[in-house]
C-alpha positions in Angstrom: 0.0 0.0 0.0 3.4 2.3 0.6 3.7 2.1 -3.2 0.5 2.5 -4.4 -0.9 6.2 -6.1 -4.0 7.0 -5.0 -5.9 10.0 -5.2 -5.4 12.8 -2.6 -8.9 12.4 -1.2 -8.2 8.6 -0.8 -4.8 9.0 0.4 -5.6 11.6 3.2 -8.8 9.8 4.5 -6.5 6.4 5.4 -3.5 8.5 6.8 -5.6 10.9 9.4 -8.5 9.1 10.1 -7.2 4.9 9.3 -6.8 3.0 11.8 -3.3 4.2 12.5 -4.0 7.4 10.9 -2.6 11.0 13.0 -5.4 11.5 14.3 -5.5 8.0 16.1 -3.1 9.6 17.5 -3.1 9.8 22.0 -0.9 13.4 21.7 -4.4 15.0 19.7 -4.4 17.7 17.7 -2.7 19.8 20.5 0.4 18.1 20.2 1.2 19.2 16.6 -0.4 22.5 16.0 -2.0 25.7 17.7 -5.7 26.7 17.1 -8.0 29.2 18.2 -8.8 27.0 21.7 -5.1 26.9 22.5 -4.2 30.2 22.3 -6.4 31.9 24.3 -9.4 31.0 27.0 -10.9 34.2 25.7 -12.0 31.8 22.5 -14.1 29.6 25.1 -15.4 32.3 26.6 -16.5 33.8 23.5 -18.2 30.6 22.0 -19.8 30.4 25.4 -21.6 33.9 25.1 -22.6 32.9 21.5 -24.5 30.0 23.2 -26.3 31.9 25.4 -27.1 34.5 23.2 -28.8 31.3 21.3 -30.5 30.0 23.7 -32.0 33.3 24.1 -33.0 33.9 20.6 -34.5 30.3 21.1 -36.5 31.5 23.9 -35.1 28.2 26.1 -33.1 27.5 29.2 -32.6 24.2 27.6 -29.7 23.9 24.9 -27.3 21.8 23.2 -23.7 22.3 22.8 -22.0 20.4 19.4 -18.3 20.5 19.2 -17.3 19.1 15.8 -14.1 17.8 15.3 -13.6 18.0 18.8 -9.5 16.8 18.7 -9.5 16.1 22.8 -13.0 18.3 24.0 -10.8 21.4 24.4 -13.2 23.8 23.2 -16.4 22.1 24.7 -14.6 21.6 28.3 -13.8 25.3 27.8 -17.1 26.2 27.2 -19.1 24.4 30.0 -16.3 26.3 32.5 -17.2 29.9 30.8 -20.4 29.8 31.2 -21.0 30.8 34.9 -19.2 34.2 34.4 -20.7 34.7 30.6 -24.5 34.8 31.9 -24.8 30.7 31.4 -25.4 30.0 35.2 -29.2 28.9 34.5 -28.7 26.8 31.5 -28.9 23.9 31.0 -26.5 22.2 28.4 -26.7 18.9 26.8 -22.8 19.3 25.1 -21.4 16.7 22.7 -18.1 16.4 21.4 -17.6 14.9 17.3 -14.5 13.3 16.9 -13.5 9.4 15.3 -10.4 9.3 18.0 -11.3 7.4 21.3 -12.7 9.5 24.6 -10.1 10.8 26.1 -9.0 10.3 30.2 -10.5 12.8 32.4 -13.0 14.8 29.8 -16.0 16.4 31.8 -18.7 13.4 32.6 -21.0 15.9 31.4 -19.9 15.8 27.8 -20.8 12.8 25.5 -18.3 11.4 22.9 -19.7 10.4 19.8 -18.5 9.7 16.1 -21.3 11.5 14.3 -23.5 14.8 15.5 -27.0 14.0 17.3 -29.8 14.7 15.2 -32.6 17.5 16.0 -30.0 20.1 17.8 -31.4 22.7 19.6 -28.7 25.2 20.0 -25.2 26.1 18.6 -23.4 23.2 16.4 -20.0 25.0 16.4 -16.9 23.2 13.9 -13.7 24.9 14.9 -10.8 24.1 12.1 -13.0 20.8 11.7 -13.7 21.4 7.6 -9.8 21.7 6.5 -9.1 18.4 7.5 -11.7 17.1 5.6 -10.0 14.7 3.0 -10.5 16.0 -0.8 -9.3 15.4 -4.3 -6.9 17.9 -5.9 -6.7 19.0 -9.4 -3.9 20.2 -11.9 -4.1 21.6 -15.2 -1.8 20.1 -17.2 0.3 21.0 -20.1 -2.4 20.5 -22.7 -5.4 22.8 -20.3 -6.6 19.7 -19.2 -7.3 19.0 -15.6 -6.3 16.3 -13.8 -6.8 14.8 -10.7 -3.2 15.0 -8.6 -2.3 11.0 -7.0 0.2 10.4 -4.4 2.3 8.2 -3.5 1.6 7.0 0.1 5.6 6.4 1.3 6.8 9.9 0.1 4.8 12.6 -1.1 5.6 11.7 -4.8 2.6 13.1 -7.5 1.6 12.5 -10.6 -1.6 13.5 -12.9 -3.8 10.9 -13.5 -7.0 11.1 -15.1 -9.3 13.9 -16.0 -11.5 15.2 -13.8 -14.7 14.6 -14.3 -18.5 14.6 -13.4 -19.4 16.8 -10.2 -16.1 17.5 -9.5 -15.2 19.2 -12.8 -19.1 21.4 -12.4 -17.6 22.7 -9.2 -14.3 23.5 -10.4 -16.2 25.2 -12.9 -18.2 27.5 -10.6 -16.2 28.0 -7.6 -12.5 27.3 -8.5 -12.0 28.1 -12.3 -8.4 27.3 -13.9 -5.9 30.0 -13.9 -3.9 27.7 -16.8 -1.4 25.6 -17.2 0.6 24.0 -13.5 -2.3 26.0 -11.6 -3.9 23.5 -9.0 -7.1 23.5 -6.6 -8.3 21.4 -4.1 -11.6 20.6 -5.3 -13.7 21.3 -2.0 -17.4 19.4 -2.3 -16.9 16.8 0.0 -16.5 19.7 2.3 -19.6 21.7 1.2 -21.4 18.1 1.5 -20.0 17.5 5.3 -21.1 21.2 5.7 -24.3 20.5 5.1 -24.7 17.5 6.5 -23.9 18.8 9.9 -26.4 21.9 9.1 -28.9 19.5 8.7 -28.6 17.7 12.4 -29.8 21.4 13.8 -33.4 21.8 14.1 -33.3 25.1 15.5 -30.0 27.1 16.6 -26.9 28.4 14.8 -24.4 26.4 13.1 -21.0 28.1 12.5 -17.6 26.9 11.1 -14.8 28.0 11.6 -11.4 27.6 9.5 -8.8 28.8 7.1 -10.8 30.1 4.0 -10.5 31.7 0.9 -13.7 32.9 -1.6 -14.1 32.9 -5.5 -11.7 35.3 -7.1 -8.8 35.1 -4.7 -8.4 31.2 -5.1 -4.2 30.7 -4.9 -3.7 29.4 -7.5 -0.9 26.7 -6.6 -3.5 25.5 -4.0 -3.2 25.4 0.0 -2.4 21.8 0.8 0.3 21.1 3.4 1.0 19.1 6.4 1.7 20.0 10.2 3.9 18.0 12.5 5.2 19.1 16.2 4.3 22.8 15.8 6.4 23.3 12.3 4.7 23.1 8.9 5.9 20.3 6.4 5.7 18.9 3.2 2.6 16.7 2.7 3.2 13.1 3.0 -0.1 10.7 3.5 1.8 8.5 6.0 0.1 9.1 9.5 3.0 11.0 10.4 1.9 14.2 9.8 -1.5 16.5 9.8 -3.2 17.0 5.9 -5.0 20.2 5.6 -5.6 22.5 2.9 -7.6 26.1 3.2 -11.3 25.7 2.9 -13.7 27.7 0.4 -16.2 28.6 2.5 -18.3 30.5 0.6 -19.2 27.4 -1.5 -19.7 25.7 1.9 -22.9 28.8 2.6 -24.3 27.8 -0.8 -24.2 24.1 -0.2 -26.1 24.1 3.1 -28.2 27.1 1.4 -29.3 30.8 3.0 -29.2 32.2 5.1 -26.0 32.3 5.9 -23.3 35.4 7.3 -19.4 34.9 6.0 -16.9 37.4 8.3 -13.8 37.1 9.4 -12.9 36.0 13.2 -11.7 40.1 14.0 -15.6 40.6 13.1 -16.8 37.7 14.6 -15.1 38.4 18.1 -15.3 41.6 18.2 -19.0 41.0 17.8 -18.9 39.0 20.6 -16.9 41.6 23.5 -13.0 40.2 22.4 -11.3 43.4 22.4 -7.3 43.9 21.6 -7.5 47.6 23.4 -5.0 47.9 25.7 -6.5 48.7 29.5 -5.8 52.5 30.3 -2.8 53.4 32.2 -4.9 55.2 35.3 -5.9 51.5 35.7 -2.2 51.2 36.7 -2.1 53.0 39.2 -5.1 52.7 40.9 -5.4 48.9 40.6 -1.6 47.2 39.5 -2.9 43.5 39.6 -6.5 44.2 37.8 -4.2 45.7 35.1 -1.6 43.0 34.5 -4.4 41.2 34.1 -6.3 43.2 31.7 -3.4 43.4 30.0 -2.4 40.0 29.0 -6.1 39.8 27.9 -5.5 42.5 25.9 -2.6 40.2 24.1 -4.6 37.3 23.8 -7.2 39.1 22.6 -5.0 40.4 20.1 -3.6 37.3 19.0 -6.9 36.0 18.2 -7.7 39.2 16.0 -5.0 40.0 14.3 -4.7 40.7 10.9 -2.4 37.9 9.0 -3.3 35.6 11.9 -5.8 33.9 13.6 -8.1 37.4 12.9 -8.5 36.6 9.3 -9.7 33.0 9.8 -13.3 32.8 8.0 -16.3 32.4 10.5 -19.5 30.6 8.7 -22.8 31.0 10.4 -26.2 29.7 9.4 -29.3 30.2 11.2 -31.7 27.5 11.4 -35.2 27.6 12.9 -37.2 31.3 14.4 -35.0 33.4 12.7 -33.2 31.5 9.9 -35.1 29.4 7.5 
């Protein structure tokens, strides 16, 4: 099987989520790259007033919590602790955490570990860097303006073009990720749009939102986004197990697969929507209150590092509102 070219959609479903596959793996996510969770508790906290504002908008003291893609229940555990202090105290939650790798030791008894998303969610589904490592095919235009579907070998990395892409695949290069000629590639992103809307569809009433690297029609790059992540440090792509497979995800074919109405913005937005502020604390607060404004200020920080333009501030944020006031 080391030997053998497969597609990149084939290749990179065996290596992450195979029986061996990374993430099999008992170091998580966490031990190979940084999100969103990791960087700051202000993240948590921030998805936590987002549920509560839903449950209000639902008109219910009774909610659910779906954390796809979970990695090790960072972001749910996280959330269940905000709550208290973000106007939560009264709810109560129902939280599940999505993720193909086993329960891990210690996670909240309150949160139940499942494989796929319950079905009839009342509240806030919520996919945080969950769509970029969904597996997909990739696509070269060759030499002669054909495309071609990119194969790999399993052992190294190696590529080749193989056959022409065809069928559903070549009517969504066509609409959401034209050619931009010859050795131009794309990563040909419907099985995300079709996860996307998959896990739209488990919510009866709420919000769903994804989170994630993104990029929109017309600024495509056009030698594609895929690449791998091992111990902190970004390296070639090899569909091994050894390393993480993720590639950028178009998003705003993602709004029109699970249909309107849906809001695309960027995580500044987002947070800033949401009372995650990078303003430093004023310097009076120095000297009337020192500690208060050590502590304001490395909020400020994280706050900024989740924000930032060229960062973590331009991730895409994807929300679709299902039920009173969405569809």
């Amino acid at each position: 099987m080391r030997d053998e070219w497969r597609g990149w959609q084939e290749a990179a479903q065996a290596a992450l989520y195979g029986d061996e596959g990374f993430y099999r793996r008992p170091e998580g996510p966490a031990g190979h790259f940084r999100t969103s969770v990791h960087a700051s508790p202000l993240f948590a906290a921030a998805v936590a007033r987002l549920l509560v504002r839903t449950a209000a908008e639902l008109g219910t003291a009774d909610v659910d919590l779906v954390d796809m893609g979970a990695g090790r229940g960072e972001l749910v555990t996280g959330v269940l602790a905000a709550l208290p202090a973000e106007g939560g105290a009264d709810l109560s939650v129902r939280a599940y955490a999505v993720e193909l790798a086993a329960r891990p030791d210690g996670l909240d008894p309150r949160v139940e570990w499942c494989a796929e998303p319950p079905k009839g969610v009342r509240g806030l589904l919520f996919a945080n860097e969950w769509l970029d490592n969904v597996p997909l095919p990739v696509a070269e235009t060759g030499a002669d303006g054909v495309e071609r579907y990119v194969e790999v070998r399993t052992r190294d990395g190696a590529e080749r073009l193989g056959a022409p892409v065809s069928g559903a695949d070549a009517a969504w290069l066509r609409r959401w990720w034209p050619s931009a000629g010859p050795g131009s590639r794309a990563e040909i992103g419907r099985p995300r749009d079709e996860a996307w809307a998959a896990a739209v569809a488990t919510v009866s009433a709420g919000l769903a939102v994804a989170v994630d690297y993104a990029h929109v029609r017309g600024q495509r790059p056009p030698c594609g986004t895929l690449t791998g992540f091992r111990a902190g440090r970004e390296v070639r792509p090899v569909p091994d197990g050894s390393c993480d497979l993720t590639a950028h995800v178009a998003l705003d074919a993602c709004a029109a697969a699970a249909g309107p109405p849906a809001v695309l913005r960027t995580q500044r937005e987002a947070l800033a929507d949401l009372g995650v502020s990078g303003a430093r604390p004023p310097l009076s607060l120095a000297t009337t209150d020192p500690p208060a404004y050590l502590r304001a200020l490395a909020s400020a920080g994280e706050a900024a590092e989740l924000t930032a333009r060229g960062g973590l501030g331009d991730f895409g944020w994807l929300s679709r509102r299902i039920g009173p006031r969405g569809d």
